[in-house]
Structures are given as C-alpha cells and as structure tokens.
N, CA and C atoms as an extended XYZ file, in Angstrom:
402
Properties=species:S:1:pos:R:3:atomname:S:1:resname:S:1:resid:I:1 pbc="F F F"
N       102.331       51.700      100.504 N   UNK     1
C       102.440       50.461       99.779 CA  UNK     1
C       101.045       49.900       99.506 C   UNK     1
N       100.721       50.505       98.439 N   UNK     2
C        99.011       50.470       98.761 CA  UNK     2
C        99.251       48.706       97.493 C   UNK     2
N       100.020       48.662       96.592 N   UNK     3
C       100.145       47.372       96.232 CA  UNK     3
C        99.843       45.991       96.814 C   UNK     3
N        99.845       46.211       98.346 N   UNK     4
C        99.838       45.138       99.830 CA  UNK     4
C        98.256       44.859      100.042 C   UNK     4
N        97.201       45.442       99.220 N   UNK     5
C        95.894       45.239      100.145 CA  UNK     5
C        95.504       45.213       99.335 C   UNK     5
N        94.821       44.300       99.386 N   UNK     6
C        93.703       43.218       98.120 CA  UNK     6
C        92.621       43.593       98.545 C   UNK     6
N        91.390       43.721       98.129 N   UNK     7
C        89.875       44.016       97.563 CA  UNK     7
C        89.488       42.417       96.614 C   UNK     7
N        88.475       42.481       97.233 N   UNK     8
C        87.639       41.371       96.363 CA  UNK     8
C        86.906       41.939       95.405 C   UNK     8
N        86.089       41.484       94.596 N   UNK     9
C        85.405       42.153       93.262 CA  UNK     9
C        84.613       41.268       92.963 C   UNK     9
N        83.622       40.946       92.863 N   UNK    10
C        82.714       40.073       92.262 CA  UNK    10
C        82.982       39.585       90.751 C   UNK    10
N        82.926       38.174       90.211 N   UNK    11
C        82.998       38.433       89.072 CA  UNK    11
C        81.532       37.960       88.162 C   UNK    11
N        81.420       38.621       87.371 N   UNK    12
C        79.748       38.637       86.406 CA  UNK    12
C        79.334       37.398       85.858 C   UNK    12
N        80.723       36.165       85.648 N   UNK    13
C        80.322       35.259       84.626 CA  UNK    13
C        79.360       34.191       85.741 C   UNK    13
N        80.023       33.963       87.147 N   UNK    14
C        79.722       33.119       88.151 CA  UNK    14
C        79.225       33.759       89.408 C   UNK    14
N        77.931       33.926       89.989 N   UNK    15
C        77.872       34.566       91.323 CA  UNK    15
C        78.543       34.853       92.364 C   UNK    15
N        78.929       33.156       92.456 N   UNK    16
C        79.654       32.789       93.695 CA  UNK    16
C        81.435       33.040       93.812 C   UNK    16
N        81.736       33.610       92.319 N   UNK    17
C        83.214       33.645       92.330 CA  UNK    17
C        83.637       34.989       92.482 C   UNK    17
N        84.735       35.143       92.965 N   UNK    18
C        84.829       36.745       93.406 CA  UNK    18
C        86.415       36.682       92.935 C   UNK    18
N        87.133       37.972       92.086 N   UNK    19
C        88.325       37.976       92.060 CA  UNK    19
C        89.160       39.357       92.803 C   UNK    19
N        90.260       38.725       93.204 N   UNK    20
C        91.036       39.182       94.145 CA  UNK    20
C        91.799       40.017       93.012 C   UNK    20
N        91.888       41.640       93.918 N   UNK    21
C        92.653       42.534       92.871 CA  UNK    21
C        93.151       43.346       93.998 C   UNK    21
N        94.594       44.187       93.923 N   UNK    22
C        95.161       45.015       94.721 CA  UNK    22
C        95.250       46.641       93.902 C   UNK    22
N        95.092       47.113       95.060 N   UNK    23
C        95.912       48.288       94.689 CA  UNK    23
C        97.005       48.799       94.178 C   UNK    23
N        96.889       49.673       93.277 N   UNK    24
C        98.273       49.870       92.499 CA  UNK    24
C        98.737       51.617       93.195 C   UNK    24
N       100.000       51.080       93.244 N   UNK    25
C       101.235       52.056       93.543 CA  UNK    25
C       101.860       52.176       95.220 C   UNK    25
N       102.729       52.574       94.850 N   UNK    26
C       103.698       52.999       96.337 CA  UNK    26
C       104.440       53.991       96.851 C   UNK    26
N       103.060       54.889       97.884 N   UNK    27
C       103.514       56.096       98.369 CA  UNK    27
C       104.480       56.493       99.439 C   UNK    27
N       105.227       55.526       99.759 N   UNK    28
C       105.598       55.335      100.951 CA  UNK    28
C       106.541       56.056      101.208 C   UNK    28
N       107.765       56.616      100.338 N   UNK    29
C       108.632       57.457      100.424 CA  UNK    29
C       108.529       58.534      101.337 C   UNK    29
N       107.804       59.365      100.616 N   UNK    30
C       107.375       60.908      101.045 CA  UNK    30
C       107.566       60.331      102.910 C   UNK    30
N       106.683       59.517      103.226 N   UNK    31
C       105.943       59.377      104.621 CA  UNK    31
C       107.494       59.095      105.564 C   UNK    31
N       108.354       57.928      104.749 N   UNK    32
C       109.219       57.690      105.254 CA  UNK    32
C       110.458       58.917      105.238 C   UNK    32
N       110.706       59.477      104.158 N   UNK    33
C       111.300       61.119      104.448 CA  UNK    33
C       111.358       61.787      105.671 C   UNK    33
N       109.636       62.057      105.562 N   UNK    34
C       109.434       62.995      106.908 CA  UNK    34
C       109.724       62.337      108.011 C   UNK    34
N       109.287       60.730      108.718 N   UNK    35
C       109.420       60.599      109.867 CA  UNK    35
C       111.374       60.237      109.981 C   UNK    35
N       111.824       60.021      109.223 N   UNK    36
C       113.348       59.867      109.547 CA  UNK    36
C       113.766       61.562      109.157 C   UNK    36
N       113.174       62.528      108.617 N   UNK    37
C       114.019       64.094      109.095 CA  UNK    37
C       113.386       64.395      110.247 C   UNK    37
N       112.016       63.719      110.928 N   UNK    38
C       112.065       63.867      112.252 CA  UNK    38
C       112.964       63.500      113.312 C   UNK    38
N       112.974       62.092      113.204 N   UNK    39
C       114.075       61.543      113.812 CA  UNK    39
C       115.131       62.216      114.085 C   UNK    39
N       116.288       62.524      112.901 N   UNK    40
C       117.191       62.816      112.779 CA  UNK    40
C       116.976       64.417      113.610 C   UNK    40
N       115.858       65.738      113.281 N   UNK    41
C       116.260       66.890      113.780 CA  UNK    41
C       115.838       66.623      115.572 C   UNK    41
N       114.968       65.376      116.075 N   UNK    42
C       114.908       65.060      117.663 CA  UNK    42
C       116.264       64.729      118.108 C   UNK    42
N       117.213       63.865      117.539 N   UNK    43
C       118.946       63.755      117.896 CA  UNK    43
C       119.324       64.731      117.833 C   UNK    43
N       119.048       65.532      117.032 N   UNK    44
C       120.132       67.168      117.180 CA  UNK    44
C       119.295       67.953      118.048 C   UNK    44
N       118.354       67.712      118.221 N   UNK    45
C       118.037       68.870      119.325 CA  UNK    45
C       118.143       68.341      120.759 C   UNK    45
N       118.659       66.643      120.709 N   UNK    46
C       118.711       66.419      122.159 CA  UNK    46
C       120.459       67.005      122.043 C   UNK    46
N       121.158       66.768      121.482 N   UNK    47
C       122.886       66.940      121.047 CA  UNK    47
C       122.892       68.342      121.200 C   UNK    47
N       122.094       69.347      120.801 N   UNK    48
C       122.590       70.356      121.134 CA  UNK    48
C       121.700       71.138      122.066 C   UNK    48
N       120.654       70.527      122.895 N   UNK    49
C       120.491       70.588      124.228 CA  UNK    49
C       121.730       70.189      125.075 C   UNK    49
N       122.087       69.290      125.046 N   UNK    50
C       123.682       68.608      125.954 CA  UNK    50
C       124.714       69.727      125.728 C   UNK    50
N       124.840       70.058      124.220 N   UNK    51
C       125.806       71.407      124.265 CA  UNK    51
C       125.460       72.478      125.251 C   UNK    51
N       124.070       72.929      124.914 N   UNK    52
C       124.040       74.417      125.716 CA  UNK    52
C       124.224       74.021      126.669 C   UNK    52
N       123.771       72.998      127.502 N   UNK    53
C       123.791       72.998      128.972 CA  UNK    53
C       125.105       72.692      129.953 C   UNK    53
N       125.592       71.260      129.215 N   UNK    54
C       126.894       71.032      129.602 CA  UNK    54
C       127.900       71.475      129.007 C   UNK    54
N       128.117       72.266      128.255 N   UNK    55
C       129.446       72.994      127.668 CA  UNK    55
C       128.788       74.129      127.362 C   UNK    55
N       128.413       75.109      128.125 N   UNK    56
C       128.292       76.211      127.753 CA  UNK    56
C       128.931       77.383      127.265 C   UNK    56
N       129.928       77.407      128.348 N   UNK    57
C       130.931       77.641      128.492 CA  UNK    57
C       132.280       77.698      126.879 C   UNK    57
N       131.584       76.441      126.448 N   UNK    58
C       132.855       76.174      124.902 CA  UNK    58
C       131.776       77.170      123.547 C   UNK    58
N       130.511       76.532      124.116 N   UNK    59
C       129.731       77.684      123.375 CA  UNK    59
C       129.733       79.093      123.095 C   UNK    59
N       129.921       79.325      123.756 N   UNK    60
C       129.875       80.931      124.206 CA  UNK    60
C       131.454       81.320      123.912 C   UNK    60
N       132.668       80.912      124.330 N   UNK    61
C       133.946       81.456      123.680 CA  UNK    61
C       134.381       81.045      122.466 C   UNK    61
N       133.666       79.734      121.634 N   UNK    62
C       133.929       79.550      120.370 CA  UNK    62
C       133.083       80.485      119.017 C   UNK    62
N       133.377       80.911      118.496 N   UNK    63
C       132.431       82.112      117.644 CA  UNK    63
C       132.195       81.116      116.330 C   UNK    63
N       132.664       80.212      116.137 N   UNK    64
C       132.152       79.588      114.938 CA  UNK    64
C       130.955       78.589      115.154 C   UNK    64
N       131.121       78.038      116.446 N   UNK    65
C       130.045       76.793      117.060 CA  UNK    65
C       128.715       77.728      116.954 C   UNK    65
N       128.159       78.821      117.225 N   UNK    66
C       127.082       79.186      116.938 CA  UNK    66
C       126.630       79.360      115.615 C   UNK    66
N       127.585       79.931      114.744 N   UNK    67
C       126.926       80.195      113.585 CA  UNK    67
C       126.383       78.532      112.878 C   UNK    67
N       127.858       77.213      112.851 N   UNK    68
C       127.436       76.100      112.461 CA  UNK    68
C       126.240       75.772      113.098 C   UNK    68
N       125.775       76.184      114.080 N   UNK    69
C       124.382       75.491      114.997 CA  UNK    69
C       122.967       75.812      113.802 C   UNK    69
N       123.487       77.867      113.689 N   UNK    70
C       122.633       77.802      112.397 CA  UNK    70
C       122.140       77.355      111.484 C   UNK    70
N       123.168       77.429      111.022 N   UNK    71
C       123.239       76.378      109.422 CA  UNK    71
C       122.553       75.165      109.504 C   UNK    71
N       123.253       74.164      110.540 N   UNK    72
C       122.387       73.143      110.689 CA  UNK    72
C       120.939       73.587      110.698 C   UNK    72
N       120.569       74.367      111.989 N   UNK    73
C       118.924       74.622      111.662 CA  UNK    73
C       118.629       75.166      110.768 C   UNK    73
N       118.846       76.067      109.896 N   UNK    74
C       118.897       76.368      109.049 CA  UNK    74
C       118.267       74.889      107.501 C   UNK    74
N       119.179       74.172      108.137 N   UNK    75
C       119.221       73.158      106.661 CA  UNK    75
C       118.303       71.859      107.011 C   UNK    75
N       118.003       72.304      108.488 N   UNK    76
C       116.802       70.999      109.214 CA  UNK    76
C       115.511       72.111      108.552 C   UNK    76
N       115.621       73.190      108.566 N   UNK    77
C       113.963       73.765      108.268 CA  UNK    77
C       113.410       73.505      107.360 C   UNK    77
N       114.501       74.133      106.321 N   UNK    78
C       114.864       73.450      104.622 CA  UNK    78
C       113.809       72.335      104.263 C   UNK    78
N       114.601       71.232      105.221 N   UNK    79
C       113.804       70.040      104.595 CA  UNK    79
C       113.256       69.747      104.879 C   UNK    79
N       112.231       70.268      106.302 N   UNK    80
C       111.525       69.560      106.725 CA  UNK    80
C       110.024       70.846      106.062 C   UNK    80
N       110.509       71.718      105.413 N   UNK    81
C       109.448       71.940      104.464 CA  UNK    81
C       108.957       71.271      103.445 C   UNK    81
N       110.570       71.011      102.997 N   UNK    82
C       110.448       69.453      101.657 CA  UNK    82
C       109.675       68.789      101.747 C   UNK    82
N       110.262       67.812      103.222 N   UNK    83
C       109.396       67.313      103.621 CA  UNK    83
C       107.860       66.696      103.756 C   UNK    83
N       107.789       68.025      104.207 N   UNK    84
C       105.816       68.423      104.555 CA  UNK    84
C       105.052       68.379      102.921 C   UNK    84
N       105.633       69.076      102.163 N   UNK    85
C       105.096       69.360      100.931 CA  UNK    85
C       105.518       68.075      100.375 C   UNK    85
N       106.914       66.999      100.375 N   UNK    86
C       106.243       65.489      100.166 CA  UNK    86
C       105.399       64.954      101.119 C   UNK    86
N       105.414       65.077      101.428 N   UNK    87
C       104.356       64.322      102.556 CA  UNK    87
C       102.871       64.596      101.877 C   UNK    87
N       102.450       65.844      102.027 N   UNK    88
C       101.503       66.408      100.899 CA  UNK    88
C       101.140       65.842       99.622 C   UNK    88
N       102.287       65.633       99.092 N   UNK    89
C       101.770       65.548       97.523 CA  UNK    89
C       101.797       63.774       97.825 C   UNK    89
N       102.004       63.105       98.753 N   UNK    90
C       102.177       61.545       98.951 CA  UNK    90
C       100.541       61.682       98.953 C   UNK    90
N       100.184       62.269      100.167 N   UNK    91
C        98.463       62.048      100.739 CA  UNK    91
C        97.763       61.930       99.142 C   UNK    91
N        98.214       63.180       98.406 N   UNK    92
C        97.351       63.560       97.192 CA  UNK    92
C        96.995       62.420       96.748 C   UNK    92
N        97.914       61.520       96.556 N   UNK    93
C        98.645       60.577       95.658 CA  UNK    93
C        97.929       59.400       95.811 C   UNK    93
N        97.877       59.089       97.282 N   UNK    94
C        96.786       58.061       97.725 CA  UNK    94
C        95.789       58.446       97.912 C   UNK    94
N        94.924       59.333       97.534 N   UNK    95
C        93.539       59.940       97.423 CA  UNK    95
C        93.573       59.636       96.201 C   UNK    95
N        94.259       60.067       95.095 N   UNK    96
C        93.691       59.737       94.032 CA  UNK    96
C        93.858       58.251       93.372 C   UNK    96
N        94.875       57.485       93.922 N   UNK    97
C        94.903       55.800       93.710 CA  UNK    97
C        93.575       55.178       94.393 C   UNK    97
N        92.917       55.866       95.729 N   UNK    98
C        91.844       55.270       96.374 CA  UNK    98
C        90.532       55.826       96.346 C   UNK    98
N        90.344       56.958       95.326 N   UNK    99
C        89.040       57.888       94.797 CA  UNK    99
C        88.444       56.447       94.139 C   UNK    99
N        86.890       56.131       94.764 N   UNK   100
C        86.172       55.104       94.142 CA  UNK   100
C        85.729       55.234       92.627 C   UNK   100
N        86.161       56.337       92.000 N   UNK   101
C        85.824       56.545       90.720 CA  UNK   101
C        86.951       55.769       90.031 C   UNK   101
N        88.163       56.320       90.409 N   UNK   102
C        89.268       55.396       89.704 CA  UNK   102
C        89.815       54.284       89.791 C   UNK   102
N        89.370       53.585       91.029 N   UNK   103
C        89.033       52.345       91.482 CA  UNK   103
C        87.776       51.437       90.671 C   UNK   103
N        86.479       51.976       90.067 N   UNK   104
C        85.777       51.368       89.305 CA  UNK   104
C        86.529       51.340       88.123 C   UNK   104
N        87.057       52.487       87.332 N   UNK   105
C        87.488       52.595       86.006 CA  UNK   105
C        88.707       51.542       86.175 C   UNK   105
N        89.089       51.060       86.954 N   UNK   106
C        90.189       50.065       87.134 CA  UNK   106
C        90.161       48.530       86.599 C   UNK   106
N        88.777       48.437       87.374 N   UNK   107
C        87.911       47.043       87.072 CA  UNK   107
C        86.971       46.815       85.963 C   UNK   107
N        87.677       45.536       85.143 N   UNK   108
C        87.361       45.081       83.820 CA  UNK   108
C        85.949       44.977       83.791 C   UNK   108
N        85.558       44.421       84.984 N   UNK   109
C        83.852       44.154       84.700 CA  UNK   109
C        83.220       45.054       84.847 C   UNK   109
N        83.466       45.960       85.117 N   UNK   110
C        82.680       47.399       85.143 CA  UNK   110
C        82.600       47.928       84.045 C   UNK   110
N        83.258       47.317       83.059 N   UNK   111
C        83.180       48.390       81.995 CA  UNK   111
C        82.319       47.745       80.712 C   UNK   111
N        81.754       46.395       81.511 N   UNK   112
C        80.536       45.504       80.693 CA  UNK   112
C        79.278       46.587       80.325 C   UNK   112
N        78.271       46.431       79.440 N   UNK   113
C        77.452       47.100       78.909 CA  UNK   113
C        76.367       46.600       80.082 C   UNK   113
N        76.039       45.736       80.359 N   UNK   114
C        75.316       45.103       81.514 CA  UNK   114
C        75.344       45.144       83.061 C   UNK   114
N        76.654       45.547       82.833 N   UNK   115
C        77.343       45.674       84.450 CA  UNK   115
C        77.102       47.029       84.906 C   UNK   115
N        76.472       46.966       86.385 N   UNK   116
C        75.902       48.010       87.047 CA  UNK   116
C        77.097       48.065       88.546 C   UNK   116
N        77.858       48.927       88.220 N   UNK   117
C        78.742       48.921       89.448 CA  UNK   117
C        78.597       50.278       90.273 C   UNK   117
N        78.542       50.257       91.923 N   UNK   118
C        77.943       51.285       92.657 CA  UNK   118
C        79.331       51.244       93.709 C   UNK   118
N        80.068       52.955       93.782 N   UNK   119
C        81.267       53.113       94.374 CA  UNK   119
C        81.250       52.668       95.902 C   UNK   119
N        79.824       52.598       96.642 N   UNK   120
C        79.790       52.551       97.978 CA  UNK   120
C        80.198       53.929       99.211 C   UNK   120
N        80.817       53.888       99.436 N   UNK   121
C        81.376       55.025      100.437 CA  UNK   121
C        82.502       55.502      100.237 C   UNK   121
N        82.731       56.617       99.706 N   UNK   122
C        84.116       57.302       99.875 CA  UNK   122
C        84.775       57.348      101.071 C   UNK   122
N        86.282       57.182      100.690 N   UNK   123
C        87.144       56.451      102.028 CA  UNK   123
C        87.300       58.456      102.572 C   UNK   123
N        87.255       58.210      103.961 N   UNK   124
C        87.761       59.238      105.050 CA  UNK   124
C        88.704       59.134      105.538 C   UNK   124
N        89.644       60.964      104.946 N   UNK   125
C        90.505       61.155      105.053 CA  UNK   125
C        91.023       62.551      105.713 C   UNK   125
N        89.902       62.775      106.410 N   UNK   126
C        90.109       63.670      107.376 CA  UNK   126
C        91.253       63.866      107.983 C   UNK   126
N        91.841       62.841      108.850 N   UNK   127
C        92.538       62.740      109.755 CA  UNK   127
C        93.801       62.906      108.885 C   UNK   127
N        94.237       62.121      107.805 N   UNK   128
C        95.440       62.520      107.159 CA  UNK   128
C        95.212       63.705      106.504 C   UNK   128
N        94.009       64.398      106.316 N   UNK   129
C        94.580       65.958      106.051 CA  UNK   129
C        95.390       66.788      107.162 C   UNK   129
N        94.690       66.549      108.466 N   UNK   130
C        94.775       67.002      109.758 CA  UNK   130
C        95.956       66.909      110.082 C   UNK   130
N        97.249       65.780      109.555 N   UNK   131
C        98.345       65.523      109.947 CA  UNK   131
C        98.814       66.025      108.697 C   UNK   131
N        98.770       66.710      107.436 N   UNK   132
C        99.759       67.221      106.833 CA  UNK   132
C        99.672       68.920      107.349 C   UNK   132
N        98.903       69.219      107.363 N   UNK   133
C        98.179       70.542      107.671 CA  UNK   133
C        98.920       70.905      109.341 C   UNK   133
N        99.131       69.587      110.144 N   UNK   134
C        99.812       70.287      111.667 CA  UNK   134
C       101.041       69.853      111.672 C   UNK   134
C-alpha cells in the first residue's frame, strides 16, 4: 500500500514551502496471497500430523484417505509456486514504483528548465530479494 506514505518535495516558487506527495499504487495482494497459503498449508500440516499419529490406524485401512492427502499436497504446492512467483512479480512492482528515477519523473517541479533535482540514495532491497528467493 505504498499509496499510505507521503514524501515531502520542496517546492521552487517559495523556499520554505514543501509539498506533500504519496506514492502511487498497491502491491499488497501478492504478499497477502502468500502469507494466508502459508497459513492455511501450517493448519493442514498440523491436521494431518493429528491424522498420522492419532488415527493411524483409519489411515492405513482406508485406501482413498491417502491418495486425497495427495491431491491436497499436491494442490498446496501448486499454489504456493503461484504464490512465490506473485510474490515476485509484487517485489518487482515496488522496485519499480520506488526506483528514484521514476519517482523524479513523477514530480512536476523537476521537470522545470531551472530545476536541478538529485535522486539521493537508492532504496535497499536486499533483504526482500532474500525473502522471495528462500
């Protein structure tokens, strides 16, 4: 929800006046995807921990309860590739809404013939590579 966080900006006509501008767009989906198909495949693996252990027994003489166990994992892997690869293309997404290049081209006064605007420090994003990547 990068819409939520305001940046100040200087403005050219008055020194002392600075205008308040936010970020545009909202990546939040992707992020929220993955941590609720986490969620959801930690309940089934505590649920069918409780199966193997305490009904083993129904496990083992029912021939259909294993294969459905499959499937389910099967359809948890599925998406939690989906997942990852939204999750992925989310990060992209806010790298390129928060690349200081497209952040200047954003702002009106930058694009004055007079106006000398300098990106400062590119934001570090190490760590959210590090978490799509593990």
């Amino acid at each position: 929800r990068l819409y939520r966080i305001p940046f100040e900006m200087p403005d050219c006509e008055e020194e002392s006046q600075t205008q308040t501008l936010h970020l545009i767009g909202d990546f939040s989906a992707p992020a929220e995807f993955f941590v609720t198909l986490g969620v959801f495949s930690f309940l089934y693996a505590m649920a069918a921990l409780v199966l193997y252990l305490r009904f083993h027994s129904l496990y083992g003489e029912n021939k259909k309860l294993p294969f459905a166990d499959f499937c389910v994992t099967l359809c948890f892997a599925f998406f939690w590739l989906v997942a990852a690869a939204a999750w992925g293309k989310g990060l992209s997404d806010v790298k390129a809404a928060t690349r200081p290049s497209s952040l200047l081209a954003a702002m009106a006064v930058c694009h004055g013939s007079t106006a000398v605007c300098n990106a400062g420090t590119t934001p570090a994003m190490g760590l959210a590579n590090i978490s799509v990547v593990r």
